[in-house]
TORKOLFI-769512 format. One record per residue (C-alpha): residue in three letters; x, y, z. Coordinates in nm, 2 decimals, padded with zeros to 4 digits. Layout:
REM TORKOLFI-769512
    r      xx      yy      zz
  ala       X       Y       Z
...
REM end
This chain:
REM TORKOLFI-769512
    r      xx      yy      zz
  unk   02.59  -00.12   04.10
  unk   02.47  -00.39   03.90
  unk   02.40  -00.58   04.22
  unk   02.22  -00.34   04.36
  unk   01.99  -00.28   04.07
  unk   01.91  -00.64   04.06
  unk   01.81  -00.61   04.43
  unk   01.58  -00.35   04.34
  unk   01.41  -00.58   04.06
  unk   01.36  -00.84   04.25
  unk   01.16  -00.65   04.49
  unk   01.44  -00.64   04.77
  unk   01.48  -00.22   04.79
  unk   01.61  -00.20   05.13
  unk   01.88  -00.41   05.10
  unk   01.96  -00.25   04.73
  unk   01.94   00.10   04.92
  unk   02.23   00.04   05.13
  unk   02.43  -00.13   04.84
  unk   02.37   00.17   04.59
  unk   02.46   00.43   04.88
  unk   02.79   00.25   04.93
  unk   02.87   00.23   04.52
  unk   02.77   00.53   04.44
  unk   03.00   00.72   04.70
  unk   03.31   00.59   04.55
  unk   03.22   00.72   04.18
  unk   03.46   01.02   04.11
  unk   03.26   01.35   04.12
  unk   03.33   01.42   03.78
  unk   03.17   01.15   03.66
  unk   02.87   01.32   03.61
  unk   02.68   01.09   03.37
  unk   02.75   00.79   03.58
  unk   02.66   00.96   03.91
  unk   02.33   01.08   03.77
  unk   02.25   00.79   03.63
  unk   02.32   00.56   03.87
  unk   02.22   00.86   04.14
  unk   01.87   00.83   04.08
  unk   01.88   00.43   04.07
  unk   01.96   00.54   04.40
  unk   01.68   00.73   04.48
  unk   01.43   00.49   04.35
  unk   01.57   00.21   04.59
  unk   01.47   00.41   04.96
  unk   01.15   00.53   04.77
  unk   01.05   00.16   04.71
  unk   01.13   00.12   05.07
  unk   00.96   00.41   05.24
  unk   01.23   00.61   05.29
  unk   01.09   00.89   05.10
  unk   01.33   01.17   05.30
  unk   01.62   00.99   05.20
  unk   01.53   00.95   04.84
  unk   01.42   01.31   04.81
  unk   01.75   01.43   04.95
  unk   01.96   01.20   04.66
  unk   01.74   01.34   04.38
  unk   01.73   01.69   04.48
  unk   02.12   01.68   04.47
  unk   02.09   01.51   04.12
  unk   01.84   01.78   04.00
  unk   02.02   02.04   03.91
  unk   02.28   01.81   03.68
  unk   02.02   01.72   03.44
  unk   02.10   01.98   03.19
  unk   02.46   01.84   03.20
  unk   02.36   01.53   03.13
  unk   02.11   01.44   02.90
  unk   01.99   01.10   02.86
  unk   01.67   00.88   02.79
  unk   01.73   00.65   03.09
  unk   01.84   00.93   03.30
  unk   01.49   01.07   03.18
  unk   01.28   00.74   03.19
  unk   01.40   00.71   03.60
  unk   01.29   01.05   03.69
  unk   01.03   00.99   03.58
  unk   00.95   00.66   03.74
  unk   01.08   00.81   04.10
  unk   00.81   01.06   04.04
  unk   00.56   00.84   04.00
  unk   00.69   00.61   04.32
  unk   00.64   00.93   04.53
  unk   00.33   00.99   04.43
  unk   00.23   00.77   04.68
  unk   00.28   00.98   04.95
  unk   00.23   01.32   04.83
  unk   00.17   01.41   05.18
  unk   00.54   01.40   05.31
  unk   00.69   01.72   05.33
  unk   01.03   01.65   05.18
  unk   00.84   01.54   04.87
  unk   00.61   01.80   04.83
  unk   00.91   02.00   04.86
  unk   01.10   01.85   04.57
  unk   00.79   01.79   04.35
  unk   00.80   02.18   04.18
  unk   01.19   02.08   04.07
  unk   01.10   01.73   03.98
  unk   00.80   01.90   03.72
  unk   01.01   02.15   03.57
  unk   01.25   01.87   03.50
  unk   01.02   01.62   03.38
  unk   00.84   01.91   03.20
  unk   01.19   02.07   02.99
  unk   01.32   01.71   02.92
  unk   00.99   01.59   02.75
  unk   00.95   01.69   02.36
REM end
């Protein structure tokens, strides 16, 4: 996981795409706090990338844990994956996400 963060700082997100994908489906799913956390750590990585459908499939899975898991960095990524796919508002997949990523954004701020 670690790894594959670092990939993603040093401007590699392909490469730390496919190494999150493969970490995070060996985390037990009752691990929710890890797997959201390090969930949308995976979502940023293919947004970086392009890969915008991807990234919108791994956060609207994530979505709906939020409540369960409440967390500044959990909070502080969403948002950042938010603003990453803003830049390309016109996809479908993201314009289909973007009303659940707002009311998240919007009930964990305050």
């Amino acid at each position: 996981m670690t790894t594959g963060w670092c990939l993603y700082d040093l401007g590699r997100p392909k490469a730390a795409a496919e190494l999150l994908d493969r970490e995070c489906s060996r985390l037990p799913s009752h691990a929710l706090r890890t797997r959201t956390r390090y969930g949308f750590r995976r979502s940023l990585a293919p947004a970086a990338s392009g890969e915008v459908e991807h990234a919108c499939t791994i956060a609207g899975e994530l979505l709906g844990m939020m409540p369960a898991v409440p967390s500044a960095t959990v909070n502080s990524d969403v948002r950042r994956l938010a603003r990453e796919l803003s830049r390309s508002r016109s996809s479908g997949p993201i314009r289909d996400l973007q009303p659940a990523l707002v009311q998240v954004l919007t009930s964990t701020q305050g």
